[in-house]
N, C-alpha and C positions, 0 to 999 in steps of 0.2 A: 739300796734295798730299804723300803720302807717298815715302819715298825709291826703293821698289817701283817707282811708274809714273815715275821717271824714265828715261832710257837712258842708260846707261853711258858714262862720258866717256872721250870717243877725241879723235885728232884726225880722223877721220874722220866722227865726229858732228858734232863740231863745225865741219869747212869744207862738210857739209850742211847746221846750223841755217845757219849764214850765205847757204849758195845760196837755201837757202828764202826766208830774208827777202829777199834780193836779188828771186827771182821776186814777193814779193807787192808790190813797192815796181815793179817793172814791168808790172805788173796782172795778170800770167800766173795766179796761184792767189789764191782769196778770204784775205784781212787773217782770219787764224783768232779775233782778238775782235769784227770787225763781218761777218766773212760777207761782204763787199761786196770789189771789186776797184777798185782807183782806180793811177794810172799817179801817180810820186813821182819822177822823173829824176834827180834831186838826188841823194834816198838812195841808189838803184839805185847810180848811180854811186860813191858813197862804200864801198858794202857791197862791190862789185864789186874797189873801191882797195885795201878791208882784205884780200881775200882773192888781188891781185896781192902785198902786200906779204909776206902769209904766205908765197907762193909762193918770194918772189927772198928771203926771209931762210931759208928750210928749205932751199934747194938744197941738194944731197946730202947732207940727212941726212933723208930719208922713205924707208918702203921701197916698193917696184913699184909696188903697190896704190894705197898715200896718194898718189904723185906720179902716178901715172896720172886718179885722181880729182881731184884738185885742178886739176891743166892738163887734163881733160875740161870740168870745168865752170866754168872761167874764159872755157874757146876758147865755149862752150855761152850763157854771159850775158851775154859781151863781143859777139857775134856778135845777140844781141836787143837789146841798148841801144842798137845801133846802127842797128837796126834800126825802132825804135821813136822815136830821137833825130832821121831823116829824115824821119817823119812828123808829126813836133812843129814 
């Protein structure tokens, strides 16, 4: 993989790549190497913890954007694991 198709490292990228894995590890989007969706509670929750923790260590130093994103999609996968945790 050339450096081209990568995207550009933010932290905005990257508390995306982690929602992503977060949603495939709660079956929400297909596992992008098997195409398949399978529910992982476990991880879900662990990937959900790394991106609580980035949250309460960045307190005010993100700007608008980044912290608007990050507590979007924390209230976003905190709100399905839970959701998903009652039905388990």
């Amino acid at each position: 993989m050339s450096d081209a198709s990568l995207p550009q490292v933010t932290f905005s990228n990257f508390v995306l790549s982690l929602a992503s894995s977060a949603m495939v590890h709660l079956g929400q989007t297909p596992d992008p190497a098997t195409g398949t969706k399978s529910v992982d509670l476990s991880l879900a929750r662990h990937t959900i913890d790394v991106l609580g923790v980035l949250s309460a260590k960045t307190e005010g130093n993100l700007d608008e954007e980044e912290d608007r994103l990050l507590n979007s999609l924390l209230a976003d996968l905190r709100t399905r694991f839970v959701a998903l945790s009652q039905k388990a």
